[in-house]
N, C-alpha and C positions, 0 to 999 in steps of 0.2 A: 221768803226768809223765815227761818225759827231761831230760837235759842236752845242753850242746850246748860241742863245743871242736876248737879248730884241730887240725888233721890233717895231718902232713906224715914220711911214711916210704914207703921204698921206692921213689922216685920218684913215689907219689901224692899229693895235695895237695888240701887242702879239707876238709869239718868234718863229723865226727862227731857223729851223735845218737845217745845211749845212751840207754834206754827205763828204767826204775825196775823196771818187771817185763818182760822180755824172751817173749818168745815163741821164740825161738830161729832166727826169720826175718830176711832181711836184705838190703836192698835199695840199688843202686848208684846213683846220679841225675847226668845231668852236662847241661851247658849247652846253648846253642843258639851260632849263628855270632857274635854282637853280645857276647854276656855272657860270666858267668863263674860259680862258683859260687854267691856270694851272688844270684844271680839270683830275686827275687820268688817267683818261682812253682813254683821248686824250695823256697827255706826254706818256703812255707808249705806244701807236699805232705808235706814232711819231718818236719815239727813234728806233723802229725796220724798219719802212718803212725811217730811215734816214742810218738806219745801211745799208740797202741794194741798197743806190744808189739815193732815191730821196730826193727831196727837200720838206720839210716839214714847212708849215705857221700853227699852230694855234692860234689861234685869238678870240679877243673878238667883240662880234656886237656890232652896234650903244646903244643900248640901254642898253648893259654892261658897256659900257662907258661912258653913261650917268650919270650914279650911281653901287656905287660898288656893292650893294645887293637888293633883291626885285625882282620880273618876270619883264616882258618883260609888255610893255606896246599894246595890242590887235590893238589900231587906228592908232599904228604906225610900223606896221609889214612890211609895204613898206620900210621904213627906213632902216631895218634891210636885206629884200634883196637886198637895195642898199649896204651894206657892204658886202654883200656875193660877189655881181659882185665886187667891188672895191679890195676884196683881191685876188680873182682869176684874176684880171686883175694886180696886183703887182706878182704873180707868173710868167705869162704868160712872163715880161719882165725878169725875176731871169731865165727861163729853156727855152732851147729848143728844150725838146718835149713837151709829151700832159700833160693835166694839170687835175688833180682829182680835184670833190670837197666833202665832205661831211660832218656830226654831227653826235653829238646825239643829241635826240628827239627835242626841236624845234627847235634845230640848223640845225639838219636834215633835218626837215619840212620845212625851210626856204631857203635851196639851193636849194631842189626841187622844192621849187614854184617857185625860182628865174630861175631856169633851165628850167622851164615848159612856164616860159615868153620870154628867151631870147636861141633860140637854136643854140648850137652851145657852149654855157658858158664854157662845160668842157666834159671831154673826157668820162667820164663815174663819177659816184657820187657811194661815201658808205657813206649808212643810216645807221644809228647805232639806235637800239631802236626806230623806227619809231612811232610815237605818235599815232593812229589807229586813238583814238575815246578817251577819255577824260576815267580817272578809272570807269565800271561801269555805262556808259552811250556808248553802242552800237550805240542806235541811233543817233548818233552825229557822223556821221564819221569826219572824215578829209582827204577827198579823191577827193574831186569834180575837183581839176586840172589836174587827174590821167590820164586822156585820154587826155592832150595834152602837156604829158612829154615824147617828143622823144629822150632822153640820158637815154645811159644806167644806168643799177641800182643793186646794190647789195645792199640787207636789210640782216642785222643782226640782230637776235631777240632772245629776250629769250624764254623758253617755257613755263612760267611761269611768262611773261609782264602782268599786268595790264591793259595795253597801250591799249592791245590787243592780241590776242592768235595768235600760228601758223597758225592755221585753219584760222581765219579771213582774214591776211597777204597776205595767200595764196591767196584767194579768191578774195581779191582787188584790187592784182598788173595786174591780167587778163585783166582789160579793159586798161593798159599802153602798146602804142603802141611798146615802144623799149624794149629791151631783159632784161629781169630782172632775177635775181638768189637770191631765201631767203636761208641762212646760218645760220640753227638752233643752236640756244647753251640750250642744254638739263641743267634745274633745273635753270638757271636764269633768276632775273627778271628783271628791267628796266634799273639796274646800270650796267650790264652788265660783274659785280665781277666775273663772272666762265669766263669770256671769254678772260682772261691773255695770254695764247699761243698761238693764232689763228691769230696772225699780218701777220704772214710771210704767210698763205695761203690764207687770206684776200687780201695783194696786189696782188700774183698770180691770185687770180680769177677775183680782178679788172681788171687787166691789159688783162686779155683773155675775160672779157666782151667789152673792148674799141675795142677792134681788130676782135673781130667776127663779 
């Protein structure tokens, strides 16, 4: 069992899950381009990886906070991994063990890159829906920090992303120096709607990616 309550200090913002019996783990979640923290697919990632002992922040970034609705603004994408490091640094003081971080899609993209600058941030990342390359535009990856992300990495994807296919995925995480694991979800696409019962093997795999 956990509880669950609004969260707003330090310039971070978004809702805390406290676990009943804690594990002493603790893990960061933030949104994708469109949402926000109450985002579906975080509250129910959150609600099982709280059922089993860690501490769960999802949170909104700078740029959700700046305005309730509308993307992310591109010139100001630093800003937003300074909110990634600022929430895993309010986790880091809540837990004492290792501290997860991850999204979806540019949320996802944005701990990576924040983890890709600052090593050491967090104990291993789940990418949810990784953003590949823009729908339909291959040639555009979004990959160029890929070789100097040394925390581990677990992608979730669907087989049927836009984002970008399994195939692609596969073939990208290759030049990431640290141990990576994709975790296909057959027939889904970027929201990630088939992939409801897969939390509790999600944190398993996290947690044997941080320790291998």
């Amino acid at each position: 069992m956990s509880t669950e309550q609004a969260f707003d200090s330090g310039g971070v913002r978004g809702v805390l899950h406290q676990p009943d019996s804690p594990t002493g783990e603790a893990i960061a979640l933030t949104h994708g381009a469109g949402a926000n923290c109450h985002a579906p697919l975080l509250a129910r990632f959150a609600r099982v990886f709280a059922g089993a002992g860690v501490i769960v922040l999802r949170y909104d970034l700078p740029f959700r906070q700046l305005r309730p609705k509308g993307p992310p603004f591109p010139a100001q994408a630093a800003r937003d991994r300074e909110g990634v490091a600022h929430a895993i640094d309010v986790l880091r003081r809540l837990a004492g063990g290792p501290v997860f971080a991850g999204g979806h899609s540019y949320g996802g993209r944005q701990t990576a890159m924040a983890a890709s600058e600052r090593p050491g941030l967090a104990a291993a990342l789940l990418l949810l829906s990784y953003p590949l390359h823009p729908p339909g535009k291959p040639e555009k990856p979004r990959t160029d920090y890929f070789s100097a992300l040394r925390t581990p990495v677990l992608f979730v994807h669907g087989s049927v992303d836009p984002f970008g296919s399994l195939e692609e995925l596969n073939s990208a995480v290759k030049v990431i120096p640290a141990r990576t694991e994709l975790f296909p979800i057959e027939r889904a696409g970027h929201d990630l709607a088939r992939a409801a019962g897969v939390g509790q093997e999600l944190l398993v795999r996290l947690r044997t990616l941080s320790l291998a």
